[in-house]
N, C-alpha and C positions, 0 to 999 in steps of 0.2 A: 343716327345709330340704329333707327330700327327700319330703316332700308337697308341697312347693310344685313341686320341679323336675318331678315324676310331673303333676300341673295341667298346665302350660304344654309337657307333651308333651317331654321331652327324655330322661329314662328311662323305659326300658319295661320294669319287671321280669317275670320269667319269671311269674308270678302271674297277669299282665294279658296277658301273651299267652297261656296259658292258657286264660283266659277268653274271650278273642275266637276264639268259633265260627263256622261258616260263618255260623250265622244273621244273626250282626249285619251281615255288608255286602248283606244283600236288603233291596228297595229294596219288592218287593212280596212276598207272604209264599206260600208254598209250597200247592201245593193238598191237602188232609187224606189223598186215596186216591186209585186210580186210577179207571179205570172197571170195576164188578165184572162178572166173566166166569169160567165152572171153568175153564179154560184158568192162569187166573196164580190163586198164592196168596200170602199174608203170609209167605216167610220170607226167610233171607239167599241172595246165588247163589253154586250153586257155580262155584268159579273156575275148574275144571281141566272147563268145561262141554261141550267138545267130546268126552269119555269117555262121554258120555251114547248119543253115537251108535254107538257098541260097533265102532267102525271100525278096527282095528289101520293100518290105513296112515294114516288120517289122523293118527292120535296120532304114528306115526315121523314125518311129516312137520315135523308142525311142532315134534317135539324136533331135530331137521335143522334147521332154520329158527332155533330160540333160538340157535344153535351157531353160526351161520354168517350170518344176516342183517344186511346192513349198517350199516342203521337201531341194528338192537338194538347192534352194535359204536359206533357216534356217540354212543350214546347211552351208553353206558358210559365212552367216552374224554369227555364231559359231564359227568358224574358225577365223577370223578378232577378234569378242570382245577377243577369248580366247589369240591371238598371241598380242593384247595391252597390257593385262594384265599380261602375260610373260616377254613386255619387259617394263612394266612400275615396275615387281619389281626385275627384276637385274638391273635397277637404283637405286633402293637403295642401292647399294652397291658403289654408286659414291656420292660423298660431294657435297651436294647442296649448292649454291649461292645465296647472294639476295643483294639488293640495296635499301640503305633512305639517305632520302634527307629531309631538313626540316630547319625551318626556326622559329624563336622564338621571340615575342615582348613582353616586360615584363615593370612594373611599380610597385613603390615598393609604399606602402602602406602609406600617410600623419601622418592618425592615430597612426601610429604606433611608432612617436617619430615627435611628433609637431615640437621641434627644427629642424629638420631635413626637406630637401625639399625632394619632390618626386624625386625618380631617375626613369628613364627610359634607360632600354637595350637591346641590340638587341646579335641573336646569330643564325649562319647560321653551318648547319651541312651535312656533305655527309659522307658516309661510306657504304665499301661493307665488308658482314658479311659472314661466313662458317658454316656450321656443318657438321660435318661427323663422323658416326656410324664405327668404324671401326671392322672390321668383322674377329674376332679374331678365334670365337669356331664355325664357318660358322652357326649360328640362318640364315642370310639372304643367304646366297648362298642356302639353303636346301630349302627357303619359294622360291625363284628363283626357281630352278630345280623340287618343285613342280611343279610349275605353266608352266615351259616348257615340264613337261611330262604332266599335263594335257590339254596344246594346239598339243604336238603329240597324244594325243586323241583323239584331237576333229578332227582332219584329219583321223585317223582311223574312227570315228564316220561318215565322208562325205562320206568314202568309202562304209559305213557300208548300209548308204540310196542310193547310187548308185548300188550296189548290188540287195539291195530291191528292188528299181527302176525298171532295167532292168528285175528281176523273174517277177514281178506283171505285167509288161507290157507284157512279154511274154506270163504268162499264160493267160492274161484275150483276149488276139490276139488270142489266138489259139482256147478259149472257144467262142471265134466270130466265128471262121474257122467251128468249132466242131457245132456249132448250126447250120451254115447256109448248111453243109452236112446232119446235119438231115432233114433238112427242105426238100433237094433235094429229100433225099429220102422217106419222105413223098408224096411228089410230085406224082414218080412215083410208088407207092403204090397205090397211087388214081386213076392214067391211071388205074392202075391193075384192081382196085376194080370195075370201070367205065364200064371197056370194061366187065367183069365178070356180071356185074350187066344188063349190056343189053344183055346179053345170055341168064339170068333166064328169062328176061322177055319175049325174043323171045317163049326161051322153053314156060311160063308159058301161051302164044299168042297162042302158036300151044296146047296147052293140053299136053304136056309132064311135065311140073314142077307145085308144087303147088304154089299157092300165100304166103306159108311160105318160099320158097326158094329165091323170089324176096323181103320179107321184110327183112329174114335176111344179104342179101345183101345188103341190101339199108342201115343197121343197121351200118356194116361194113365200108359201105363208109363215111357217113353222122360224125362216131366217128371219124376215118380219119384225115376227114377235120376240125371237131372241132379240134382236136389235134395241128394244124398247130398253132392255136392262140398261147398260152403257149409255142411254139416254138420261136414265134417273139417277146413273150415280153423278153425271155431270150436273146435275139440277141441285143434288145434296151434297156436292163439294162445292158449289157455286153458293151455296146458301150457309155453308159454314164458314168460306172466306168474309160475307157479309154481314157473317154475325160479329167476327173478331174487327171488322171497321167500324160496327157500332160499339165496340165495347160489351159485346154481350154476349150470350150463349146461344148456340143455334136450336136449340126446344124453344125458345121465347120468340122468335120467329116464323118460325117454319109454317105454321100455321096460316102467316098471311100472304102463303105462296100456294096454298093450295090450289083454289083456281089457275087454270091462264091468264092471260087476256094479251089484247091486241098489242102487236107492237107498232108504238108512233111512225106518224111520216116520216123518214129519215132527211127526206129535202128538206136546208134551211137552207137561206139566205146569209153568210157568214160574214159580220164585218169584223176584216182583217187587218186593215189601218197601213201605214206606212211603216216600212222596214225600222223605223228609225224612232216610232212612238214603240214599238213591241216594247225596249228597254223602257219604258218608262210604265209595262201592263205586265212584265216577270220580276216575280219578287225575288227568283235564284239571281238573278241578275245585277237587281238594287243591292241586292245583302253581298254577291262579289265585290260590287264597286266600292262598298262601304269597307268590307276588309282592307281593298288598296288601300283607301285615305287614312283608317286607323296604322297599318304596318308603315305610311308614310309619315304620321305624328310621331310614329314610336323613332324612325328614323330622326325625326328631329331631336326627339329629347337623347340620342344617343351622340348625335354631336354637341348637343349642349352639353355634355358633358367631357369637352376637351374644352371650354370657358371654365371660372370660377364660381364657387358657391357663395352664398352668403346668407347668414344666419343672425339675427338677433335674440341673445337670449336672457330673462332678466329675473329675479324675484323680486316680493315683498314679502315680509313678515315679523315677528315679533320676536322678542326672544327674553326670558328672566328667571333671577334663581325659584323664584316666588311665582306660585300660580295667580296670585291676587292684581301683583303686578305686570302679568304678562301684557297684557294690552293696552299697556301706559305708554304716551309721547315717548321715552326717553327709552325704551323698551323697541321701539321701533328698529329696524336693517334692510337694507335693501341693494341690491345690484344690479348692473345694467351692462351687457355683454356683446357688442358687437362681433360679429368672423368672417374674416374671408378665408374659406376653405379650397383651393387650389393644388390639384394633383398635378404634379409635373410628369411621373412620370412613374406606370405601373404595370410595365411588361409589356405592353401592346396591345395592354385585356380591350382601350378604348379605342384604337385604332379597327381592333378586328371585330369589337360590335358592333360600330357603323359599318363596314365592310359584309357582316352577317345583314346586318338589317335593310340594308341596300341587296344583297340576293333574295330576302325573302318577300321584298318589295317586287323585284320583277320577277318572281313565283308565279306570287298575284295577279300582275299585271298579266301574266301567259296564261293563267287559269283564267282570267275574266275573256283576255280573249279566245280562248277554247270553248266556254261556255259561249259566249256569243256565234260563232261558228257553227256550235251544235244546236243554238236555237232557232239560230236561220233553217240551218239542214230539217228541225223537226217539222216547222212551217211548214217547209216545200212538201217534204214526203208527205206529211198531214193532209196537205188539200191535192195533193196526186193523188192520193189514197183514197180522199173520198168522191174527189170527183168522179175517177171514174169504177169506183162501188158502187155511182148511183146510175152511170154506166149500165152496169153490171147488171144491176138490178132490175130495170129494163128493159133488156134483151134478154134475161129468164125469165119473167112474166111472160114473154112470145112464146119463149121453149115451153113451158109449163101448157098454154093455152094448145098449143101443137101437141103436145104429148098426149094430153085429153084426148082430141079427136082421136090420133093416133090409136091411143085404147078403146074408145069406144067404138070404132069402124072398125076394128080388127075382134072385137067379142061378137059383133053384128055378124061380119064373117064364118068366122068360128060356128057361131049357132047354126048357120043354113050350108056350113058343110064348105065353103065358099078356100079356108084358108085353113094352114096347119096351127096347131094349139103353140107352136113355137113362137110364133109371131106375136100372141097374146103376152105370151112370158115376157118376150124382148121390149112389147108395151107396157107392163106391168113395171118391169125393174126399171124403164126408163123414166116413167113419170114417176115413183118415187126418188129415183135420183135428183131430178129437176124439182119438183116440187119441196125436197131439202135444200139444195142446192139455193134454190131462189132464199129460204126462208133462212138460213144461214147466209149470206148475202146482204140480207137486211140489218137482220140484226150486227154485219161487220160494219156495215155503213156504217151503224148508230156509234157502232164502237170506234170508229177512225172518225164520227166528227167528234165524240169526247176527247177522244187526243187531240184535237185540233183545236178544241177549246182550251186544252190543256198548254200545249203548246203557245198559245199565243196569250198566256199568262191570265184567263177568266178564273173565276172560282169562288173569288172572296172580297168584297168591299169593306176595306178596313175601314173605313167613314162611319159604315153603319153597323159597325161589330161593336157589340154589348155586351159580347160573351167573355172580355178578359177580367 
């Protein structure tokens, strides 16, 4: 019997979920490796990845952040409703109790036979009553084990905002990092421009320069130092988005951004693991598969319900005219209520809810694989992206280094009369170009490897999480 009912999808014992790995709802099969690069190797990621960059603030921040982030608090009040509702329905599958009590004063009617006096009576009654569903073609074990794979969702689901968490924290730290190194090097663009600007005007004092080569100096600087604004507003909209992922107000931070400071190596070493462990290091992924297997139980308990029900229902209790006597031998009643309950037939309502639960099953299954598809895709562009950022990176270092000399042999010039004041300009704008260029560069690296940690599902070791 319970081979046949396991056939036709109605129980799904723990065995058989089990056995249903992510593999079996891909529709197309997993690619064998990535693309080889020294950059990534074969192992697992660490989770706590952001320690990597040996940053003491950013580690407080986003211990700040698990403590205090919205998200991370919904998604915990998530957790709790979804694990009530778990175990409030594998109590259905236990026989409920209940208890009356009651008490009756009655007078019988004059009218009703003149000869007759009134009688009045009394009747005191207690009894504890049962019902229970007994769960024959498991309808309720399957509504059960829906509801416990979708509260192991909704813990994938906390990991899934922890994850989030920690990428968004990180990128938007480093794009505070990334602005306030532009800013520096604004900075000393300006000395540049500064000490360059009172050359021309020396020259243009003594008769050797025109008064075009001190305005276009003055041109140079003057944009410069405009430029600096639009630096700072993106430092104070950077640092208010960071305040709202701690939970906080941006006065209560701001303060520990005042300095600069360096921005980390962006070269890591990234182990990226096999196509095929990724699903088992994204939590959006576990928490997909898990919606399958629950929309799959519910499917079972929807054809259990073209079988029969059946119900045992029963009391005890007491029953007499006299309260003194109510709980004497002879006083005792009791009942015992077997049912088979069996709908033959109620419009199609059960035909067309397996028929719904079965499309909203391969919903599922098309979302999980769309999700898997987009995870692959994120991988790839992820470590496209950073590999050659660090590319990138490298060969602006040259330009930068070039652009120096460039400015400095062409102010050399300039003094001894050698070259036009134009040249210097075209040196000036060019190495602050490079010199942003590079220092924006960096900081994108930093930012495409957090997605790439993001991506390959780092963030959060539920093992050693203390904080629910």
């Amino acid at each position: 019997m319970l081979k046949l009912l396991v056939s036709i999808g109605i129980i799904l014992p723990a065995s058989a979920i089990q056995a249903q790995h992510t593999g079996k709802y891909l529709k197309e099969p997993l690619p064998q490796s990535w693309v080889a690069d020294s950059l990534f190797q074969n192992n697992a990621i660490d989770y706590s990845w952001w320690k990597s960059f040996n940053d003491p603030q950013l580690d407080s921040i986003i211990n700040v952040a698990i403590q205090n982030n919205y998200n991370v608090l919904t998604a915990i009040n998530r957790i709790s409703a979804a694990r009530a509702q778990m175990r409030s329905a594998y109590g259905a599958l236990l026989p409920s109790f209940g208890l009356t009590a009651d008490f009756t004063r009655a007078r019988s009617s004059k009218n009703a036979d003149p000869l007759l006096p009134s009688i009045y009576s009394s009747q005191y009654n207690a009894a504890v009553d049962m019902s229970w569903e007994v769960d024959i073609f498991g309808k309720i074990r399957n509504q059960a084990n829906a509801q416990r794979k979708l509260y192991q969702a909704s813990e994938d689901d906390y990991q899934s905002v922890m994850v989030s968490l920690a990428s968004q924290i990180a990128s938007t730290y480093f794009q505070i990092r990334t602005a306030q190194q532009l800013l520096l090097v604004t900075d000393q663009n300006i000395k540049s421009q500064e000490s360059i600007l009172k050359i021309t005007e020396v020259r243009y004092n003594t008769g050797l320069a025109s008064q075009l080569d001190v305005a276009q100096a003055k041109s140079i600087f003057y944009n410069t130092q405009a430029s600096r604004n639009s630096i700072m507003t993106t430092i104070s909209n950077s640092i208010n988005s960071l305040a709202v992922l701690m939970g906080t107000y941006p006065t209560q931070i701001r303060d520990a951004f005042m300095g600069a400071k360096d921005l980390p190596n962006p070269v890591h070493i990234i182990p990226v693991s096999i196509p095929g462990n990724l699903l088992l290091q994204r939590p959006d992924l576990r928490a997909a598969e898990k919606q399958i297997e629950a929309q799959a139980a519910q499917l079972g308990a929807a054809k259990a319900d073209w079988l029969p029900s059946f119900f045992l229902n029963g009391a005890f209790g007491f029953s007499a005219p006299e309260l003194n006597h109510l709980f004497e031998k002879n006083s005792q009643n009791w009942q015992i209520q077997p049912t088979m309950k069996w709908t033959i037939f109620n419009g199609g309502q059960r035909k067309e809810a397996v028929t719904a639960a079965k499309a909203v099953l391969e919903e599922n299954i098309n979302q999980f694989n769309l999700s898997m598809l987009s995870a692959v895709q994120e991988v790839e562009s992820s470590m496209d992206a950073y590999k050659n950022s660090i590319r990138e990176v490298n060969e602006l270092r040259t330009v930068v280094n070039q652009g120096e000399v460039t400015l400095k042999l062409s102010i050399d010039l300039y003094k001894e009369g050698l070259t036009e004041f134009q040249n210097v300009l075209s040196a000036q704008q060019s190495l602050l170009q490079y010199q942003s260029s590079l220092t924006q560069s960096q900081g994108n690296t930093l930012v495409y490897l957090v997605e790439l940690y993001k991506a390959l599902g780092g963030g959060w070791d539920t093992e050693n999480n203390n904080n629910r």
